[in-house]
C-alpha positions in Angstrom: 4.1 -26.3 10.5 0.9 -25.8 12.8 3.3 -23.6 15.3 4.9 -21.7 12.7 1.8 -20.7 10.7 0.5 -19.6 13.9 3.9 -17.0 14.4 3.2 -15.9 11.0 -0.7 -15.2 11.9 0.4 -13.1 14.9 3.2 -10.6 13.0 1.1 -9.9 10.0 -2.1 -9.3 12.1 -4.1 -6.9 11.6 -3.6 -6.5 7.8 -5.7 -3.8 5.5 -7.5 -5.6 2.9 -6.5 -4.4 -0.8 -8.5 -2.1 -2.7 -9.8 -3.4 -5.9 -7.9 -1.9 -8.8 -8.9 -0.3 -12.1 -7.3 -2.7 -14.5 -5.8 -6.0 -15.1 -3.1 -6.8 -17.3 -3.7 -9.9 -19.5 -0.5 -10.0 -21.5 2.7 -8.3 -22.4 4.7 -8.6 -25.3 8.4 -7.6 -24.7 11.6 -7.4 -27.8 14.4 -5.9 -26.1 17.1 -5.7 -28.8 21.2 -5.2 -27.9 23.0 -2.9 -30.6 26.7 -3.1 -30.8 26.9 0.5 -30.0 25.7 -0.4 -26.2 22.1 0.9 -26.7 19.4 -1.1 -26.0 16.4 -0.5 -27.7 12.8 -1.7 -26.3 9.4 -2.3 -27.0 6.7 -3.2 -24.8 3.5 -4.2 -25.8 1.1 -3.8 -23.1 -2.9 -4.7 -23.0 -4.8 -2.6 -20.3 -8.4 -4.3 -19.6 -9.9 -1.4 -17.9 -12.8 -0.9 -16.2 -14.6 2.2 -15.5 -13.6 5.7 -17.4 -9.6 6.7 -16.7 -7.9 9.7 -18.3 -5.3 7.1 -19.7 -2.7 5.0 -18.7 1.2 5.5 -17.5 4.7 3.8 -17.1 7.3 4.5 -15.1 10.7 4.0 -16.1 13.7 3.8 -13.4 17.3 4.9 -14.2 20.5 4.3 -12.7 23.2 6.6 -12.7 24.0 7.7 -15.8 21.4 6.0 -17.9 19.5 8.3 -20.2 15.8 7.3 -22.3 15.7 8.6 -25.9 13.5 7.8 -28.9 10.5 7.9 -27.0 7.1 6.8 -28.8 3.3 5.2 -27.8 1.0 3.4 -30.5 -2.6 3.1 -28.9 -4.6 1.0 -32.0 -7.9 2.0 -32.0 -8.0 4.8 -29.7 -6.6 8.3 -29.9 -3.6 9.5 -27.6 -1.2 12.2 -26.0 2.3 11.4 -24.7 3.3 13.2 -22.1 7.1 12.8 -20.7 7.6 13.5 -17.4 11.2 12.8 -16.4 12.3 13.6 -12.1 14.6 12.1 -10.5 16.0 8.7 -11.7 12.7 7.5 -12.9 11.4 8.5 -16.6 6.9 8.8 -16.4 5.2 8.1 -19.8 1.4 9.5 -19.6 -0.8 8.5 -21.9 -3.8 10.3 -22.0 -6.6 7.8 -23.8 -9.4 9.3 -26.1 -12.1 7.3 -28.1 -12.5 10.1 -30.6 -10.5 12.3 -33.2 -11.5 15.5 -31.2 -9.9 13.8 -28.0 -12.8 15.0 -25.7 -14.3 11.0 -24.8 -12.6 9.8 -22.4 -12.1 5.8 -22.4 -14.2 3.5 -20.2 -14.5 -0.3 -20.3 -12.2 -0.8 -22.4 -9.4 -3.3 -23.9 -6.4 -1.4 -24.9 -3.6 -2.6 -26.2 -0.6 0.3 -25.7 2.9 0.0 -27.3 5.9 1.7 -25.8 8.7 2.3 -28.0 12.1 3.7 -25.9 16.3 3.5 -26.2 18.0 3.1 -23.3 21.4 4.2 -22.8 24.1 3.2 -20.6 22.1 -0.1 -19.9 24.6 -2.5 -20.9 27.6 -2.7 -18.8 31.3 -3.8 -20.8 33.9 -4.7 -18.5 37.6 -5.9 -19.1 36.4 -9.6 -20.0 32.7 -9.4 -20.9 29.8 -7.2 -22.0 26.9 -8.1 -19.2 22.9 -7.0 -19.7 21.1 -7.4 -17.0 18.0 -6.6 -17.4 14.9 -6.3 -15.7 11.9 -7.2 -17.7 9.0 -6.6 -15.7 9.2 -4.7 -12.4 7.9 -5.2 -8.8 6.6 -2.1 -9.3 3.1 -3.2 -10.6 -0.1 -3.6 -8.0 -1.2 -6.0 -11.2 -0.8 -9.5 -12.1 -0.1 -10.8 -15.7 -1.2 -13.9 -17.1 1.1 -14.0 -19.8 4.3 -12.2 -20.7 6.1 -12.9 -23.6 10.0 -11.5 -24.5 12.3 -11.5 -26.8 15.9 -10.2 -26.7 18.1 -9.9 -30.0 21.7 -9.8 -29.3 24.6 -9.0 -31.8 26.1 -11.6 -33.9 25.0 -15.4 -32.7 24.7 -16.8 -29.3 28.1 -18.6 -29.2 30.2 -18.2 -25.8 26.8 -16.6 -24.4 25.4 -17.3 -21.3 21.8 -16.3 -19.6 20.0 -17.2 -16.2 16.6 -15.8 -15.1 16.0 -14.9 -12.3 13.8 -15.8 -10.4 12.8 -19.2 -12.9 9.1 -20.0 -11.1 7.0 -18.4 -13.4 9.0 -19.3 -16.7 7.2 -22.1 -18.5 9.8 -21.5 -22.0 13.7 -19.8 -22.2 15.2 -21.2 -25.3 17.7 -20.1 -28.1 14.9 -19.7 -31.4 17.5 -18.7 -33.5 21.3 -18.0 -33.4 21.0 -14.2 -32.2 17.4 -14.0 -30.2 16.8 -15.3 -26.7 12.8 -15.6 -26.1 11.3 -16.4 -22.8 7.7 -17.1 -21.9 6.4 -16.8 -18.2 2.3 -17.6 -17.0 0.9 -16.2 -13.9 3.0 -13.5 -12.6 1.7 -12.4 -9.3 1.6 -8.1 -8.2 4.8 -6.9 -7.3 6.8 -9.6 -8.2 9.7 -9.2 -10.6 11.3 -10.8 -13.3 15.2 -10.5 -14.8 16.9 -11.7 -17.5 20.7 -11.5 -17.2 23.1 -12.2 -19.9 27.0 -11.9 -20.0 28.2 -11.7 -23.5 31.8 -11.3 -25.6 33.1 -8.6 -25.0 34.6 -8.1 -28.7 31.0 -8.0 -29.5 30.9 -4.5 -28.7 34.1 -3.0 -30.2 32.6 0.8 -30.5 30.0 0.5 -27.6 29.8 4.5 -27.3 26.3 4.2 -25.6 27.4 1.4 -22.4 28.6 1.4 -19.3 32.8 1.1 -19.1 33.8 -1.0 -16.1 37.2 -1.5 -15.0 37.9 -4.5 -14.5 37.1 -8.7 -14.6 33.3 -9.5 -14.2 32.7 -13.4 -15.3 33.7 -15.0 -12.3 31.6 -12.5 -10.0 28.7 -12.9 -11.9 28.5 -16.3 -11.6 29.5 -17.1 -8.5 26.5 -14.1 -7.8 24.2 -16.5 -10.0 25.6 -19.6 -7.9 25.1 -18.0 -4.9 21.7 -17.1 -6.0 20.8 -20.7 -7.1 22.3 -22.2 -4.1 20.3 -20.5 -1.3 17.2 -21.3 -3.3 18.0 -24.9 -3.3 19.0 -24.7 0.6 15.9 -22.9 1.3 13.6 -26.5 -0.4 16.5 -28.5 1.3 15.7 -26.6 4.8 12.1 -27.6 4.0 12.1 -31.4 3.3 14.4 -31.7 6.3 17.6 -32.9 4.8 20.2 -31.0 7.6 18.5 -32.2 10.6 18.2 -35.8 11.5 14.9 -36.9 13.8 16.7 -36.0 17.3 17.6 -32.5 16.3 14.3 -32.0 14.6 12.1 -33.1 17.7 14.2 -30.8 20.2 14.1 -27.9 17.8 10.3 -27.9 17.1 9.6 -28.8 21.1 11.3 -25.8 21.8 9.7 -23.7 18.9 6.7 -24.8 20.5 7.3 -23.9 24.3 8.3 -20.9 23.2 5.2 -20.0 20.8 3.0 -20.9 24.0 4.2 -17.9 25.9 2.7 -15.0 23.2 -0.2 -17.5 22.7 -1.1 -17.2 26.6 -0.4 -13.4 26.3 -2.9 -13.0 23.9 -5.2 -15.2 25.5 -5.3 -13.4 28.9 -5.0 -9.9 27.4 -5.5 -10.0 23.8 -8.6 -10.8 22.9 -11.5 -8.5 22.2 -14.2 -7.5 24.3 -17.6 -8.6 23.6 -19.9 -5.5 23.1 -23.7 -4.9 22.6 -23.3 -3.9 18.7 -24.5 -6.0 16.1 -25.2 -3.4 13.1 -24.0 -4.6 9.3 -23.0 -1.3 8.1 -23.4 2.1 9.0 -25.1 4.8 6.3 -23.5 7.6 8.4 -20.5 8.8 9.4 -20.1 6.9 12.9 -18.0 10.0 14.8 -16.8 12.9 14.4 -12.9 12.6 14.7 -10.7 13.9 12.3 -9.1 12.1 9.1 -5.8 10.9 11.0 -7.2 9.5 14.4 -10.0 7.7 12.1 -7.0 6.5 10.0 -5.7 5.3 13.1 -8.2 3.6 14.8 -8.7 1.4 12.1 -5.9 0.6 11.4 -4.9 -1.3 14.3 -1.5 1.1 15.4 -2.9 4.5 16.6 0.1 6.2 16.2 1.3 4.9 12.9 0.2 7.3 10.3 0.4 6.8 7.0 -0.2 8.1 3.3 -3.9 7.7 2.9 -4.1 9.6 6.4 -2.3 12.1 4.4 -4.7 12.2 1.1 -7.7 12.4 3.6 -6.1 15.5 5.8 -5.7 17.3 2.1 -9.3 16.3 0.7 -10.6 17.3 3.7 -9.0 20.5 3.4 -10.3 21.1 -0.1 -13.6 20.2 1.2 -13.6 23.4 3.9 -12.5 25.5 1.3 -9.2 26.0 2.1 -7.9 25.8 -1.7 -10.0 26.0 -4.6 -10.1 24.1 -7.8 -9.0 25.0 -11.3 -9.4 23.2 -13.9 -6.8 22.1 -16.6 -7.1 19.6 -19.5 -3.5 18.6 -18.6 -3.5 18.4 -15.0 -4.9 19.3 -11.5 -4.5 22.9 -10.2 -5.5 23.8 -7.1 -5.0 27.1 -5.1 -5.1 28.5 -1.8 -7.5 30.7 -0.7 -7.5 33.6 1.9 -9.5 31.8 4.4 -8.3 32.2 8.4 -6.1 28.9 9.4 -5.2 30.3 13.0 -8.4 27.1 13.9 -6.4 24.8 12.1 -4.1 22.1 13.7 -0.1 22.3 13.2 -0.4 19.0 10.7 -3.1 20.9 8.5 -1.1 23.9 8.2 2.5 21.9 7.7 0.0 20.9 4.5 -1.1 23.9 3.4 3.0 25.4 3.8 4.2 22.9 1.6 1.8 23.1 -1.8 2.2 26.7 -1.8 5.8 26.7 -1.3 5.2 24.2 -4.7 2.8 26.8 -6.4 3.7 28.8 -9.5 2.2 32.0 -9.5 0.0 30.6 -6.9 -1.6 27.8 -9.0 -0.6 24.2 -7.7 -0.1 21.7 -10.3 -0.7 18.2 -8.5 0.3 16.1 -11.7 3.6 18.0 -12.4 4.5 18.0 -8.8 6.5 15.1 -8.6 9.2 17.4 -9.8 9.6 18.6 -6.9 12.8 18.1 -4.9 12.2 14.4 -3.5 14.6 14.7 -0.3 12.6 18.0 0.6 9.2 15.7 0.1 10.6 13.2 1.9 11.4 15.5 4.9 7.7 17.6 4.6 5.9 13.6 4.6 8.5 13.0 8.0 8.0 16.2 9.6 4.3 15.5 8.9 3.7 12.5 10.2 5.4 13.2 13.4 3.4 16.1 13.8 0.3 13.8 13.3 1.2 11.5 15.8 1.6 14.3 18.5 -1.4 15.5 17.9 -3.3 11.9 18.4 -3.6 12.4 22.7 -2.7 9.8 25.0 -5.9 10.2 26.0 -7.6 9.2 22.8 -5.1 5.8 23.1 -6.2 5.0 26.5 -10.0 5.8 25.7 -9.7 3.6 22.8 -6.4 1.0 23.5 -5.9 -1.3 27.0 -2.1 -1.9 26.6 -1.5 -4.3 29.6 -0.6 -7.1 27.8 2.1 -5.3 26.0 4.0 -4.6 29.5 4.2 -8.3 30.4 5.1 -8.5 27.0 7.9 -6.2 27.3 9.1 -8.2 30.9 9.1 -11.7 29.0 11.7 -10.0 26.0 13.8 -9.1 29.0 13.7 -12.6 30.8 14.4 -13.6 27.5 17.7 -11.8 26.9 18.4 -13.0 30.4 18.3 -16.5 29.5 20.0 -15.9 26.3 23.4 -14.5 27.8 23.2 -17.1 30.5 23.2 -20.2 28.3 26.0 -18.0 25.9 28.3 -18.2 29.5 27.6 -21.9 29.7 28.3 -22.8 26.0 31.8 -20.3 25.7 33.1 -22.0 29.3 31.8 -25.6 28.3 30.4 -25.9 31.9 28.9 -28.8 31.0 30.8 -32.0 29.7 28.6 -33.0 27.4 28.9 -31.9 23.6 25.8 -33.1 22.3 23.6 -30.7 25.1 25.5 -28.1 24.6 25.0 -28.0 21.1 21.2 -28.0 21.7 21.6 -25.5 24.3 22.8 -23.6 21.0 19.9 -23.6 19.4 17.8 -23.3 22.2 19.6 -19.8 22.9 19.4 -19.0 18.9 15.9 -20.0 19.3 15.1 -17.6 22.2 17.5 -15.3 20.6 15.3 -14.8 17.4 11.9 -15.1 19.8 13.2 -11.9 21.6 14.0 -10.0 18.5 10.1 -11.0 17.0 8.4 -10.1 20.2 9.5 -6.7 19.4 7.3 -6.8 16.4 4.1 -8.7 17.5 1.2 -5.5 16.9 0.4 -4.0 19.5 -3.4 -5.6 19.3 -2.3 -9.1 19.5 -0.9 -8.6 23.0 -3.3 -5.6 23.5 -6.7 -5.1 22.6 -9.4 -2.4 22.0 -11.4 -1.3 25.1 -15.2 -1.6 24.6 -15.3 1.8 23.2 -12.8 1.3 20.9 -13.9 -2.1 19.7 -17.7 -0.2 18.9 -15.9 2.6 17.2 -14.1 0.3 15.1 -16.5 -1.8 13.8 -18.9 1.2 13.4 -15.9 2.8 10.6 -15.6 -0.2 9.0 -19.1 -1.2 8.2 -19.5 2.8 6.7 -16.2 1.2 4.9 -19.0 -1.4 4.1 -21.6 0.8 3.1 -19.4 3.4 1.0 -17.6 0.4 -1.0 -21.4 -1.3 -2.0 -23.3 0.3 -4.9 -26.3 -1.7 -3.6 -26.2 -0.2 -0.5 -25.8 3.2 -1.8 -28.5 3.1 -4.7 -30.9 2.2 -1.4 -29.9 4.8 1.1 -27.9 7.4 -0.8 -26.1 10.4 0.7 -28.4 13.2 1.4 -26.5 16.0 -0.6 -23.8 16.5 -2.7 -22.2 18.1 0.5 -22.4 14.9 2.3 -21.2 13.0 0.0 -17.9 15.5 0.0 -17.7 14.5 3.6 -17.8 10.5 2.7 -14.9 10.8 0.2 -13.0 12.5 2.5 -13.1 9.2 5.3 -13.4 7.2 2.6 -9.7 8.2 1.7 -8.5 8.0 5.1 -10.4 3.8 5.3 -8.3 3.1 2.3 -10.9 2.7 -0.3 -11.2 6.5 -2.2 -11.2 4.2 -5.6 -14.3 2.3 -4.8 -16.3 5.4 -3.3 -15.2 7.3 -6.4 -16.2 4.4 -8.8 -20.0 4.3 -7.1 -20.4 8.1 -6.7 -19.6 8.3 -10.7 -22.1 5.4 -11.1 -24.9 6.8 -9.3 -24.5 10.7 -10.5 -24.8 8.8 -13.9 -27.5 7.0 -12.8 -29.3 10.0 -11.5 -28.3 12.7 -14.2 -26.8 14.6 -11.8 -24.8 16.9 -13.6 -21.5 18.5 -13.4 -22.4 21.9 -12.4 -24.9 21.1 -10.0 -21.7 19.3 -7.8 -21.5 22.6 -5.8 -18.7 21.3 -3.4 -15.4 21.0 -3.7 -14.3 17.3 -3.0 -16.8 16.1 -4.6 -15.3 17.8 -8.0 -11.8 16.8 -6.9 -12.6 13.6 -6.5 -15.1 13.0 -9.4 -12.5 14.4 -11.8 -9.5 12.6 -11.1 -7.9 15.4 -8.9 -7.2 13.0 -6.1 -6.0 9.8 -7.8 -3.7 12.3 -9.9 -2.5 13.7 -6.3 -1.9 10.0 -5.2 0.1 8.9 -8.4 2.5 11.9 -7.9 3.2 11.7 -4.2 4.1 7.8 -4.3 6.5 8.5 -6.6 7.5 10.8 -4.5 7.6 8.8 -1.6 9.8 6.4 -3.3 13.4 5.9 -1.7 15.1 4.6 -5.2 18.8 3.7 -4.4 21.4 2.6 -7.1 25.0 1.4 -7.2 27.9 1.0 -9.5 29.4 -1.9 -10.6 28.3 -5.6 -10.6 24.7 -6.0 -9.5 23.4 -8.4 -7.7 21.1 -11.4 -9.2 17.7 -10.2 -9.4 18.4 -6.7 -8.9 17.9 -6.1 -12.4 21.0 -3.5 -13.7 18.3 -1.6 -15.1 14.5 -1.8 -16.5 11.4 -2.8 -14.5 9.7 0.6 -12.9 5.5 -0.1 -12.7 3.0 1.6 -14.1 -1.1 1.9 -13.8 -4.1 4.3 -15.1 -5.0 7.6 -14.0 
């Protein structure tokens, strides 16, 4: 266990820590109730504990195929709302923008909220030639949230006789019981961020005699589904078999881990000899400055441990830091973001930075820019703008700037060692297909030896490159520098002590705070301390500041993560866990 939490240590090094969120979610009432018509109609009772002011809340809704949302309705108790439906795609967005008074100008802060969604969902159920099966997902993956408590109850027609449920997975599920002849009600505790639940029932199928609003399968579906659920059940019971040791007896156990070991030492030794990081003359805590003067990408890079592996906050910081030079100015909606170009010169601008600014104005409408409403954009061409951009990016990071910053010798005797590997793996596969040697019993560990070194090859090719690798001096002293101004720019204490000198500056912070991964907590303390320091709205006098500060860039976030998504449906039986339809996520803005 020692050897393989080691393995685990060195593929998921280095990992970004989270960035604390805006709300929790301490319970969820769901009553999902089956008409005989095929509809299924839904209610969800969600409470938003939120912290700090937020425009409102949202929920995304997935659909597959031919599913359609109608009926559509949000009850906010206590607090005054507008519903805004935003469908793209296969997904279904329901905005609702919070207020704390009948004028709808107070925005909500610190607040316990308690939000009901009221939808119909077509084309959920699906009716095949022997049953009518909903399989439903009840709370998605989709969520960066926990929830302590989630309650539902689904209401099928006529009683419960011949019906059969599973849920899937059952670790969280503390009740599931019949509580009266036509309502299923399950209770779960504890569910952990993007992990999802689904309830799957299969149902008579004369139960739904004029089902105009389900799915119609051709076809038998019983005996699928459950050997699916069996299936499902069984490799979950394998999987604690495989871990109290039931398939191997003592022999086969001792030669397998004595192998797993003296293979584990080689990486180990790599790291060792070339892994391990400098020692440098730094010993700072946090830095109240911006350590360098790189751009947004190659600081997103260098601390992220892969200097050319771009990604999405690298993205957000290239646009903020746009905004910030004045290359688009803001207008200001009570709906939504708007931003619009300006005429300044981009011929000093770098290829990514331009491939930017090309694709929100080919999204403009009569030059304005509506971040919020963007994610009705054509996804694939998104998809292909983020690819095209992000190979650009990487280009433009030098070899240079890797070698100043990166000693990669341990990665070519890493890359010799997967070859000797495959080597050895083909040469015991000769052995064991010829049976050149008599004995059974060592070729059969020979086996696993060669799966073993088999699978060793395949991870090698995914240790990071700074396990094997490691930052030259320079490199190591940059990176620490960034993340103790991550430090700084993430503690109010800090701040309130040694502030930014200007509002301008404090532009600049936001814009490598987005690229460090924490724009939420640098937005949360720049809110506190204007506050603090009646600093005023018109006084900000700089564009990413005002952005920021008014919810410009988290609303810019929300609607390129959706578009970022790579949904993918499919007809027919689904498979356990998959949820036929439901889930989707949802958050504050």
């Amino acid at each position: 266990m020692l050897v393989l939490s080691l393995i685990l240590l060195f593929m998921l090094m280095p990992i970004s820590l989270a960035t604390e969120g805006d709300f929790t979610i301490p319970s969820v009432i769901k009553d999902i109730t089956v008409k005989e018509d095929g509809s299924t109609v839904i209610m969800e009772e969600i409470i938003y504990n939120i912290q700090g002011r937020v425009n409102g809340v949202f929920r995304d809704i997935p659909l597959n195929q031919n599913q359609t949302i109608r009926n559509i309705s949000v009850e906010t108790p206590g607090y005054y709302n507008k519903l805004e439906v935003i469908r793209y795609g296969n997904c279904t967005k329901l905005r609702v923008w919070l207020y704390s008074d009948r004028a709808k100008t107070q925005k909500t802060r610190d607040a316990k909220v308690s939000v009901t969604y009221k939808y119909t969902i077509d084309k959920g159920l699906k009716v095949y030639n022997d049953i009518a099966e909903l399989q439903y997902m009840t709370w998605g993956g989709e969520w960066n949230t926990s929830v302590d408590y989630l309650e539902s109850t689904i209401h099928i027609p006529y009683t419960k006789e011949y019906v059969k449920y599973w849920n899937n997975p059952e670790d969280n599920v503390i009740l599931s019981q019949w509580t009266s002849e036509d309502t299923l009600t399950a209770k779960l505790e504890n569910i952990g961020a993007h992990i999802s639940f689904e309830q799957r029932l299969i149902m008579p199928k004369d139960n739904f005699k004029h089902a105009i609003y389900a799915q119609h399968i051709k076809g038998d579906a019983r005996e699928l589904i459950e050997q699916d659920q069996n299936y499902y059940s069984e490799k979950k019971d394998k999987n604690n078999d495989y871990a109290q040791g039931k398939y191997y007896d003592n022999i086969r156990v001792t030669f397998f881990f004595t192998a797993l070991s003296i293979l584990t030492i080689i990486p180990i030794g790599i790291y060792g000899l070339y892994g391990r990081e400098p020692k440098i003359d730094y010993n700072a805590k946090y830095e109240y400055d911006l350590p360098t003067h790189e751009s947004p990408v190659q600081v997103y890079a260098i601390t992220r441990g892969k200097l050319k592996n771009i990604g999405n906050d690298a993205m957000y910081a290239t646009i903020l830091d746009l905004i910030d030079k004045n290359y688009f100015k803001i207008l200001y909606s009570n709906d939504d973001t708007i931003i619009r170009c300006t005429n300044k010169d981009t011929t000093t601008l770098k290829e990514h930075e331009k491939i930017i600014i090309g694709f929100l104005s080919s999204n403009a409408v009569n030059g304005d820019i509506f971040l919020g409403d963007i994610v009705r954009s054509d996804r694939m061409a998104f998809q292909n703008f983020r690819n095209t951009w992000i190979k650009q990016a990487k280009e433009e990071i030098p070899d240079s700037y890797v070698e100043k910053y990166f000693d990669d010798q341990g990665l070519k005797v890493l890359q010799k060692i997967r070859r000797t590997y495959f080597l050895i793996v083909i040469i015991i596969f000769i052995v064991i297909f010829f049976k050149l040697i008599p004995s059974m019993f060592i070729l059969e560990l020979m086996a696993v030896l060669m799966m073993l070194m088999m699978v060793f090859a395949i991870l090698l090719f995914f240790i990071p490159k700074f396990v094997v690798g490691r930052r030259t001096p320079q490199g190591k002293e940059t990176y620490h520098k960034w993340k103790n101004f991550e430090r700084y720019i993430k503690d109010y204490s800090l701040i309130s002590q040694r502030p930014p000198s200007s509002v301008h500056v404090w532009g600049r912070y936001l814009v490598y705070a987005t690229a460090l991964g924490c724009a939420d907590n640098a937005t949360k303390n720049m809110r506190k301390y204007f506050q603090t320091n009646r600093i005023q709205y018109d006084s900000f006098n700089n564009n990413a500041v005002s952005f920021t500060y008014h919810g410009g860039l988290a609303v810019m976030q929300s609607s390129f993560n959706i578009l970022s998504r790579t949904d993918t449906s499919t007809s027919g039986i689904g498979r356990a866990g998959s949820g036929g339809f439901g889930g989707g996520g949802g958050g504050t803005f």
